[in-house]
TIPAPA-969849 format. One line per field, with one value per residue (C-alpha): residue number from 1; chain; x, z, y. Coordinates in steps of 0.25 Angstrom, whole numbers, plus 5000, padded with zeros to 4 digits. Layout:
N
nr: [NUM,...]
kette: [A,...]
X: [X,...]
Z: [Z,...]
Y: [Y,...]
This chain:
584
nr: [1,2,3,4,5,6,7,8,9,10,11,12,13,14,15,16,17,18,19,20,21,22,23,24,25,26,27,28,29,30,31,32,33,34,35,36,37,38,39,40,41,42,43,44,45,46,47,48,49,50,51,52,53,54,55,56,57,58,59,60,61,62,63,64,65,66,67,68,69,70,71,72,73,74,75,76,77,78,79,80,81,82,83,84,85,86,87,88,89,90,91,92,93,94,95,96,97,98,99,100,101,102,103,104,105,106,107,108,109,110,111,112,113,114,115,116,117,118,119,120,121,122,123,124,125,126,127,128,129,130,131,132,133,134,135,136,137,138,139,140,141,142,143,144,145,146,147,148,149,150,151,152,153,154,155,156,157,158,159,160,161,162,163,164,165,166,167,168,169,170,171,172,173,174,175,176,177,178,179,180,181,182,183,184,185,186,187,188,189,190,191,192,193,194,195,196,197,198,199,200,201,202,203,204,205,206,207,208,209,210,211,212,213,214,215,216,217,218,219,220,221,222,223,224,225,226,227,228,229,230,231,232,233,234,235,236,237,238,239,240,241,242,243,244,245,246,247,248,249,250,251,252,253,254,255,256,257,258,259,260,261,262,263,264,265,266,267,268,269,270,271,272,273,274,275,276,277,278,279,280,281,282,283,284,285,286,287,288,289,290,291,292,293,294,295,296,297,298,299,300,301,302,303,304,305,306,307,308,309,310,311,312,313,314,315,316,317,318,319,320,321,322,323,324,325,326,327,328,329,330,331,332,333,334,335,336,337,338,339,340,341,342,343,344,345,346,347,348,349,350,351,352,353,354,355,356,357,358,359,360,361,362,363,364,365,366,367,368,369,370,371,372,373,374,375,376,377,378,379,380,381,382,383,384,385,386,387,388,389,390,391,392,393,394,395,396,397,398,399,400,401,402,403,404,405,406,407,408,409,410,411,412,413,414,415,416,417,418,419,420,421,422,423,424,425,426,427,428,429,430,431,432,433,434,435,436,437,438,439,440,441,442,443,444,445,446,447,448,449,450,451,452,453,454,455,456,457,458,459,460,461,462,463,464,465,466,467,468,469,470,471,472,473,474,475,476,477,478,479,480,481,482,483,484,485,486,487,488,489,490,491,492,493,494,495,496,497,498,499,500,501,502,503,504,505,506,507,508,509,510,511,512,513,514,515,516,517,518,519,520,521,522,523,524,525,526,527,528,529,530,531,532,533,534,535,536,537,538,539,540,541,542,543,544,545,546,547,548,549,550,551,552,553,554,555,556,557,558,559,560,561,562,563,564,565,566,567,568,569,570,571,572,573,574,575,576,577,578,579,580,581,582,583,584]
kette: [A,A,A,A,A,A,A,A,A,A,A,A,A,A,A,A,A,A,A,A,A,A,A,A,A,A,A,A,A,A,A,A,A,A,A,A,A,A,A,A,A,A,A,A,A,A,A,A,A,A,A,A,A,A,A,A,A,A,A,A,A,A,A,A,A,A,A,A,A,A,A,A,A,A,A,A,A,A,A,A,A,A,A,A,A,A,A,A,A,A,A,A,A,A,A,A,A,A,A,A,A,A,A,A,A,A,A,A,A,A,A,A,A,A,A,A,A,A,A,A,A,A,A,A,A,A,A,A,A,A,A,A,A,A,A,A,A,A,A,A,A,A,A,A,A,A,A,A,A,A,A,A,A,A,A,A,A,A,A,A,A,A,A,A,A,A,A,A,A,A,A,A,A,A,A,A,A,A,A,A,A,A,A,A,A,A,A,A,A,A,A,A,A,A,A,A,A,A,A,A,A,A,A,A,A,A,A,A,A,A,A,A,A,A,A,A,A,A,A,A,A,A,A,A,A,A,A,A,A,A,A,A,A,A,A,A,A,A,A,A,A,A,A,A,A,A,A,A,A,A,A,A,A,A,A,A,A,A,A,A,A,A,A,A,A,A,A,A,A,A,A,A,A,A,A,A,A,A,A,A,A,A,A,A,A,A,A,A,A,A,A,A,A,A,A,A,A,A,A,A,A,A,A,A,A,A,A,A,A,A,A,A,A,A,A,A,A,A,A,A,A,A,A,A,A,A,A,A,A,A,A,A,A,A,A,A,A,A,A,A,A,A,A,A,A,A,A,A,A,A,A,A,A,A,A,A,A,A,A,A,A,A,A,A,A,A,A,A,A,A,A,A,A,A,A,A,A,A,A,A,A,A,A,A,A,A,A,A,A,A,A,A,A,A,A,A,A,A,A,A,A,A,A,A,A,A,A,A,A,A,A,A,A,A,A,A,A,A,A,A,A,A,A,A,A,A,A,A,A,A,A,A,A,A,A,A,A,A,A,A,A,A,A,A,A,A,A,A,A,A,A,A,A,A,A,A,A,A,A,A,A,A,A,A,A,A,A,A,A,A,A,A,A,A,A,A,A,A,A,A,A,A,A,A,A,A,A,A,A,A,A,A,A,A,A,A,A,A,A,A,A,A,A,A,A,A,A,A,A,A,A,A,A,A,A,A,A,A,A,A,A,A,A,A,A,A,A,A,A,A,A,A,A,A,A,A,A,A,A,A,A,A,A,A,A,A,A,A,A,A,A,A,A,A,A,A,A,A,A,A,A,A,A,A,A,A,A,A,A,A,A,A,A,A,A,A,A,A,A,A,A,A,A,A]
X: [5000,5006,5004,5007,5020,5032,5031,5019,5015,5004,4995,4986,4974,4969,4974,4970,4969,4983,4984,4997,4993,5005,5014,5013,5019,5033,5031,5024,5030,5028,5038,5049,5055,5068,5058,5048,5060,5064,5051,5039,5042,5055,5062,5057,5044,5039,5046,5052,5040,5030,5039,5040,5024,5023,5035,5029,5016,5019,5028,5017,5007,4997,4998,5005,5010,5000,4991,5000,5003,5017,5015,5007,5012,5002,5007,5014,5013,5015,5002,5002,5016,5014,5014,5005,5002,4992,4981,4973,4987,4987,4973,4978,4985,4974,4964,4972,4979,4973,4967,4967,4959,4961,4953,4965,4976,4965,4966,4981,4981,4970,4963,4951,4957,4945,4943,4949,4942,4934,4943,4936,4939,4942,4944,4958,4959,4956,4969,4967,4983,4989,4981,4988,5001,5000,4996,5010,5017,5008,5012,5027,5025,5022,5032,5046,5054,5062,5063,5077,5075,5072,5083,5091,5087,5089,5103,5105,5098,5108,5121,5116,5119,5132,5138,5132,5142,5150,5139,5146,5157,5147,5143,5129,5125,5132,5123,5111,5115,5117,5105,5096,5103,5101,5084,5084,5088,5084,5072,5060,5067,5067,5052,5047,5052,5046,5031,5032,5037,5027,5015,5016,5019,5005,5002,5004,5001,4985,4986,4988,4978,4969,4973,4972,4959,4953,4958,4953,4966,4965,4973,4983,4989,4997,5004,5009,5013,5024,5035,5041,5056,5065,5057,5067,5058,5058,5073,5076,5066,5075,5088,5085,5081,5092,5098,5088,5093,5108,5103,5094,5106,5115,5115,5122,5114,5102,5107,5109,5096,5088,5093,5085,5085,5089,5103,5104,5113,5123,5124,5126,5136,5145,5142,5155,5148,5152,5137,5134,5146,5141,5125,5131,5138,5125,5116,5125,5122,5107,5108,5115,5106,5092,5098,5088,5074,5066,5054,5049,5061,5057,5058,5073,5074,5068,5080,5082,5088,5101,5100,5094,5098,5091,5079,5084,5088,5074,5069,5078,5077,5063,5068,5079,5066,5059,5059,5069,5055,5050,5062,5056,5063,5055,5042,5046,5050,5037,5029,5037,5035,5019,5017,5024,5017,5003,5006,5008,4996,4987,4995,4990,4975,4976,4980,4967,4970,4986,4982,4980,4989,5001,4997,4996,5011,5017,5012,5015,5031,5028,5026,5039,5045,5038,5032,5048,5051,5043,5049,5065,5059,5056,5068,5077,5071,5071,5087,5087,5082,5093,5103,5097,5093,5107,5115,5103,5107,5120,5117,5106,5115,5124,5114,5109,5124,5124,5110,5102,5094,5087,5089,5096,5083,5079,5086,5073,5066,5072,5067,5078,5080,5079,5090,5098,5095,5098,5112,5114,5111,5104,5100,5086,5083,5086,5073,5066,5069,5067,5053,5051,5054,5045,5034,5038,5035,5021,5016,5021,5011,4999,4991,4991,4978,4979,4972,4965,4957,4961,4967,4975,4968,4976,4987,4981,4970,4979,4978,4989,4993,4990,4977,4971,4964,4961,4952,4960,4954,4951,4951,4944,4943,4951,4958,4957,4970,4975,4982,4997,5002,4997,4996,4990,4998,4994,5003,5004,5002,5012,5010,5021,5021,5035,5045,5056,5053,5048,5052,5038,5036,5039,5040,5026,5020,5010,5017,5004,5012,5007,5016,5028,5040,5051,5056,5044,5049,5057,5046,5039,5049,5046,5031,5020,5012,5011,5000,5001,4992,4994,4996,4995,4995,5010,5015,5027,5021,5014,5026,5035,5026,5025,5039,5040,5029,5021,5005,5003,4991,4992,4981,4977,4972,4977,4981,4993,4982,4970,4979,4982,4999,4997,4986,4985,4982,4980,4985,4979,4987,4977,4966,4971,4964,4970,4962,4964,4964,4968,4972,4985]
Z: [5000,4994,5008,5005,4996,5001,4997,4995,4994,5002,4988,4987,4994,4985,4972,4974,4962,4957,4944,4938,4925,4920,4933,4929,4918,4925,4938,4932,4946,4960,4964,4972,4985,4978,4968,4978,4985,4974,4967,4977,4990,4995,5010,5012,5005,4990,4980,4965,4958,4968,4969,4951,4951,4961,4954,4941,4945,4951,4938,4929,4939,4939,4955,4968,4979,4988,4981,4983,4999,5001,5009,4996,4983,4974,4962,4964,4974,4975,4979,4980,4973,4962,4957,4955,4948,4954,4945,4952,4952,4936,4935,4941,4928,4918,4927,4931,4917,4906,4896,4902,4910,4922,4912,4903,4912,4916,4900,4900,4910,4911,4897,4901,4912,4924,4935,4934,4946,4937,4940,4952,4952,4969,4975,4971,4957,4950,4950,4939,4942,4941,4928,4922,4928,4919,4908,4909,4910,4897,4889,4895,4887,4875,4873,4878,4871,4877,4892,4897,4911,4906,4896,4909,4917,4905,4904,4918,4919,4908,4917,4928,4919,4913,4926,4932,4944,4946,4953,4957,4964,4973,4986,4990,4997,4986,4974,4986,4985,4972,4968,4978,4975,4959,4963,4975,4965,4952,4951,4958,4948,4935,4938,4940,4927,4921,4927,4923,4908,4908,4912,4903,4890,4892,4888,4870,4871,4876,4867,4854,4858,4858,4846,4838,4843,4841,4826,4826,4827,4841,4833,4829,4845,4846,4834,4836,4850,4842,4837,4846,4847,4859,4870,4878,4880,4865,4865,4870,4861,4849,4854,4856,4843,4838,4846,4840,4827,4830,4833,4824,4815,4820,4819,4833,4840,4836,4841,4853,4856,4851,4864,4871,4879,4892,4897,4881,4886,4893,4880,4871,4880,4880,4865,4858,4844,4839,4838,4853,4859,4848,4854,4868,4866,4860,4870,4881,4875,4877,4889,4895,4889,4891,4903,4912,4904,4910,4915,4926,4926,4935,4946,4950,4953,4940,4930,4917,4903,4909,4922,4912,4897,4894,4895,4884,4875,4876,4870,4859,4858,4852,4844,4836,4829,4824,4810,4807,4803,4817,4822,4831,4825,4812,4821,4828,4815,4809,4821,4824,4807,4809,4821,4814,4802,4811,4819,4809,4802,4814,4816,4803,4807,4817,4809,4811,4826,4829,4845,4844,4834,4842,4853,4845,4840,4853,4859,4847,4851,4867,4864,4858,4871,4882,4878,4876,4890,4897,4893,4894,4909,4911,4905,4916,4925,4923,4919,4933,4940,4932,4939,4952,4949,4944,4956,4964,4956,4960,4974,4972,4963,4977,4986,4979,4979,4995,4997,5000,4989,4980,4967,4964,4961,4974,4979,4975,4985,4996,4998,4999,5014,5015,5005,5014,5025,5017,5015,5030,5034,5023,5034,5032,5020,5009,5016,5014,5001,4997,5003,4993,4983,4984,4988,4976,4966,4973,4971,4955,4955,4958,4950,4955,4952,4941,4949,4962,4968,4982,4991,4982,4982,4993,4990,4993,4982,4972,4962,4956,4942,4937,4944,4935,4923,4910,4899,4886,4874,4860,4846,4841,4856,4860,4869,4873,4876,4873,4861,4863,4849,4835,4825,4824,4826,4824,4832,4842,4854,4864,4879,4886,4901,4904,4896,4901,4892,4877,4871,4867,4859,4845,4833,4830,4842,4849,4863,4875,4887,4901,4902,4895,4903,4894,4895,4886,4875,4867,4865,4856,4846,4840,4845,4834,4845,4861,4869,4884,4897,4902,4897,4895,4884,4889,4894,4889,4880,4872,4871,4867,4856,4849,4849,4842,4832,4840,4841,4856,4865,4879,4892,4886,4899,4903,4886,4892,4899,4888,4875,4872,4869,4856,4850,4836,4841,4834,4842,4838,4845,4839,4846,4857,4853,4853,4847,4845,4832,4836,4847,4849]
Y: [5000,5014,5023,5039,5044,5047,5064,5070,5083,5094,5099,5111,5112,5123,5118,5103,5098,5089,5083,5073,5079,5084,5079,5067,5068,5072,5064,5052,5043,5048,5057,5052,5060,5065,5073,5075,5082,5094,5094,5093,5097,5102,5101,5116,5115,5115,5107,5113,5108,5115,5128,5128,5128,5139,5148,5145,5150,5161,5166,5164,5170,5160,5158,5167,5160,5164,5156,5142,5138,5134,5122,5114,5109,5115,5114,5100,5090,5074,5067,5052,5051,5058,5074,5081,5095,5105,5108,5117,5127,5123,5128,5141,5145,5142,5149,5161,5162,5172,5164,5150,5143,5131,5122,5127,5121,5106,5106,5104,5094,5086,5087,5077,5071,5066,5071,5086,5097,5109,5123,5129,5144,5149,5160,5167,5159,5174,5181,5190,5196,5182,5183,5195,5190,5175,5182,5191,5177,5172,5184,5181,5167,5171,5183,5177,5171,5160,5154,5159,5154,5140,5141,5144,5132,5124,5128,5126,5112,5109,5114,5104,5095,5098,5101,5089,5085,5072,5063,5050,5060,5068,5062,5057,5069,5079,5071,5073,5088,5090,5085,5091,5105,5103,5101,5112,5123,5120,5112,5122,5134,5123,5118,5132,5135,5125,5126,5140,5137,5125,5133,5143,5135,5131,5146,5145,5132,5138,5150,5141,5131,5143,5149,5136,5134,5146,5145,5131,5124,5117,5106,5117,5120,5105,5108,5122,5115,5106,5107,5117,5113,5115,5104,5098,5086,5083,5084,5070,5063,5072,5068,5052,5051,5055,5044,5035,5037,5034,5021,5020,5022,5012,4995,4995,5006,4998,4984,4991,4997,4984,4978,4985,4999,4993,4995,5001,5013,5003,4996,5006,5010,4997,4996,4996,5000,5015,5019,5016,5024,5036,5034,5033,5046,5053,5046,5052,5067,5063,5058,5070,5081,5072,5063,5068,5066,5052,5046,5054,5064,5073,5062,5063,5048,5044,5039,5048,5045,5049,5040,5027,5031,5017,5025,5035,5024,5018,5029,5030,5015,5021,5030,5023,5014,5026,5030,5043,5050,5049,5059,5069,5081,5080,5078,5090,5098,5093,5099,5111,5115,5112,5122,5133,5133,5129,5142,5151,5148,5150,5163,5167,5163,5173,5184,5191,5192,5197,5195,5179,5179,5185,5177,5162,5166,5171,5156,5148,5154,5154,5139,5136,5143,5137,5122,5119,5128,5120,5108,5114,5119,5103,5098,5109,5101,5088,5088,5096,5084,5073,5082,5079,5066,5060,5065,5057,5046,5046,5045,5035,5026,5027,5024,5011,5006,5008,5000,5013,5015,5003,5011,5024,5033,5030,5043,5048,5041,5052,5066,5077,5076,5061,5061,5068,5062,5049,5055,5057,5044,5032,5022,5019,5026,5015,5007,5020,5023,5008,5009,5022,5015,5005,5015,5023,5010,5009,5023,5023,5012,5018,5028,5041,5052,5060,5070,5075,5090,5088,5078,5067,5053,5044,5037,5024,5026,5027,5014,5007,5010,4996,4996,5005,4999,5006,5000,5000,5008,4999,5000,5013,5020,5033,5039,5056,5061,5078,5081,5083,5081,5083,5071,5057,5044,5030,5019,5007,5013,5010,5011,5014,5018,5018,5027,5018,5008,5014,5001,4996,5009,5008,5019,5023,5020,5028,5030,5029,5034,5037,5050,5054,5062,5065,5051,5046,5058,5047,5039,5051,5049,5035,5036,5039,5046,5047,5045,5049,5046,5060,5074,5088,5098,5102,5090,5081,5073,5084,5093,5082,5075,5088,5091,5077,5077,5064,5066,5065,5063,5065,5064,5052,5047,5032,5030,5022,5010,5014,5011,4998,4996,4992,4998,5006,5019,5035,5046,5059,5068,5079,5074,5067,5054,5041,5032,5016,5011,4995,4988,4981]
């Protein structure tokens, strides 16, 4: 019997109602202490994610602090486990934002999701000078330029990396420092910037939905959404298939990889053939410029292409089977050519009227700043964290060798003080930890609530994952999901739930995934279209999708248990329809 988690957080009273839309798409798994430690709730109070929120809100001047108590994690706090994202606060911006709405921000994030409270408007909402203050910061987003403080932190994630220290020479407690001083001075500065950059890229992204809608063109707004260039989470996929084509090129790369993916680094590494030692070298440069993008990678204690390249080669594995006319970069050129001559044309429609006109042109450039921003200000983060988590590494590879640990990303089984006081005397805490552990694994097998408006269920109500049952759809039935990405694609469809292991998904198949963190990015390449439980009009899988020409449907709810593995299926990523045409 599961009794309560190991960290949880105090929520909102006033803005009761939490949601893992979104959330869940960047902390699938429950969060772990380490993360709980920076990111949730600090040894003097409110973690970096919490403090980020807040700071983000007041810049943009949706919310003042005297409005947010300072003993509650408003914005985001860990119930049964798992994260969660306050969607009472959200609603906030799109009822206090000229223009938008709160049904606007439930749109993004819900779509037709069950169960979602109706907006109740209280006493205090109305604040018509936080109103006039937004609507400075919206016409801040569609004049500027560029994003130099984000450039900035880019180039300072990047130093982090290059003057990353000699870890096997600190000592325990200088790796515990190290790591812990990287999180406590960078990470609520680095996730402010990137709740405030992500917000506001929301901002074209409504205008030219409108604008198309009004001219008639709701179809229109995806595709002037692609194509942008420049989004760090499309740059991997880019880079490993180039990779893919090096093998694809050579007999002996391709002996290699037919193997198997598993312990495929270390082979190519003992390989005495020229092309391995040429791919090793190239796959090094990857590894060190995309090292810290994985499954979950904002948890510190989950591994990363750097700390497993087995899992990088996986996905190239994919890529090296693919036809030379599925390369992403011609999708992308494809796409990118579509929404400039689609833009201009709607321009000219709105000749008649200079006002809209001026204001469709300022967000068709705002998008190309802050939708690929938002995923730079992601990326800062996330290679912020590798540093943490590889000199936590260190000292967990150390502590399994002395008996302490029973794996080396149990480190993230201790919060900030216990590590220390781990380091001041370990007796006791390897049964702890081991306990955690074991603890840990039963909670990831139970499923959480998507939502709740007030207290969170109890723990003990949750039901195991393979508990719940799902009738699968037949020939001729459909599935709803939200449009992501334009096109219509038929394939296999493939249900993958585990981005560790892509192998069953081969060049054409349509990809039906439960979420998809950057780790699941490679597998875009040689899909014919992705399909994804959950989503959101900015979340990864649209952005990505686009920026690699792949139709995409996202909040199609429970697609990964209603689709059979094996079925021919269409994927209308116009409509969001997914219809089966055959089963398996």
């Amino acid at each position: 019997m599961v009794d309560k988690w190991m960290v949880e957080t105090a929520l909102s009273e006033r803005h009761s109602f939490y949601t893992r839309a979104n959330v869940g798409e960047v902390f699938p798994d429950p969060v772990a202490p380490m993360t709980f430690s920076f990111g949730f709730l600090g040894e003097d109070g409110l973690g970096g994610s919490e403090i980020g929120f807040r700071e983000a809100y007041y810049r943009i001047g949706v919310m003042t602090p005297d409005e947010i108590p300072d003993d509650e994690n408003v914005f985001l706090g860990v119930a049964g486990g798992y994260a969660y994202l306050n969607a009472s606060a959200l609603r906030m911006l799109g009822h206090r934002a000229p223009g938008m709405t709160a049904q606007d921000i439930d749109d993004s994030f819900f779509g037709d999701a069950p169960g979602v409270p109706p907006f109740v408007v209280r006493e205090g909402d109305d604040r018509p000078e936080l109103t006039e203050k937004i609507g400075e910061t919206f016409g801040w987003v569609l004049t500027t330029p560029d994003l130099p403080d984000v450039l900035e932190q880019e180039r300072l994630a990047n130093s982090l990396r290059a003057n990353r220290p000699d870890l096997a020479s600190m000592s325990d407690r200088e790796l515990s420092d190290y790591a812990w001083d990287l999180l406590d001075t960078h990470f609520a500065t680095f996730f402010t910037e990137h709740i405030f950059i992500s917000f506001l890229a929301t901002l074209p992204i409504g205008i030219i939905t409108a604008v198309c809608t009004a001219v008639g063109q709701p179809e229109s707004t995806l595709k002037l959404l692609a194509g942008l260039g420049d989004v760090e989470s499309a740059a991997p996929a880019m880079a490993m298939w180039e990779l893919g084509r090096v093998v694809a090129a050579s007999p002996e790369l391709m002996a290699l990889f037919d193997d198997g993916y598993e312990g495929l680094d270390a082979r190519l590494r003992a390989s005495a053939a020229d092309a391995a030692a040429g791919f090793v070298t190239s796959f090094d440069a990857f590894l060190y410029s995309y090292g810290s993008r994985g499954p979950n990678e904002w948890e510190v204690r989950s591994p990363t292409w750097e700390t497993e390249p087995d899992l990088a080669l996986a996905a190239i594995d994919r890529m090296r089977l693919s036809p030379d006319d599925a390369a992403p970069a011609l999708n992308n050129a494809a796409r990118a050519s579509e929404r400039e001559q689609l833009g201009a044309q709607i321009a000219e429609m709105l000749a008649g009227d200079p006002e809209t006109q001026g204001q469709f042109l300022a967000a068709l450039h705002s998008a190309t700043v802050f939708m690929p921003g938002r995923e730079r200000t992601k990326t800062n983060n996330i290679k912020l964290v590798q540093e943490a988590r590889m000199a936590m590494r260190e000292f967990g590879r150390r502590q399994v060798e002395a008996g302490h640990f029973p794996k080396i990303s149990s480190f993230g089984m201790l919060t900030k003080p216990e590590q220390y006081q781990f380091l001041d005397d370990p007796t006791g805490w390897p049964e702890i930890i081991a306990a955690r552990e074991a603890h840990y694994t039963q909670v990831s097998e139970l499923q959480e609530p998507f939502l709740f408006d007030g207290p969170p269920p109890e723990f003990a109500d949750y039901p195991r994952r393979d508990a719940v049952t799902h009738e699968l759809l037949g020939a001729g039935e459909t599935l709803a999901g939200v449009p992501g990405c334009p096109g219509k694609e038929r394939g296999i469809a493939r249900v993958v739930t585990d981005s560790h292991d892509p192998t069953a998904l081969d060049p054409g198949d349509i990809l039906v995934a439960p979420i998809t963190d950057p780790s699941w990015t490679p597998l875009f390449v040689p899909a014919g279209a992705v399909v994804v439980d959950v989503g959101a009009p900015l979340s990864h899988a649209i952005i990505v999708s686009r920026e690699l020409g792949i139709p995409c449907v996202v909040s199609a709810t429970d697609a990964t248990n209603r689709i059979p593995d094996g079925a021919l299926i269409e994927v209308d990523g116009d409509t969001g329809m997914v219809t089966i045409l055959e089963l398996p």
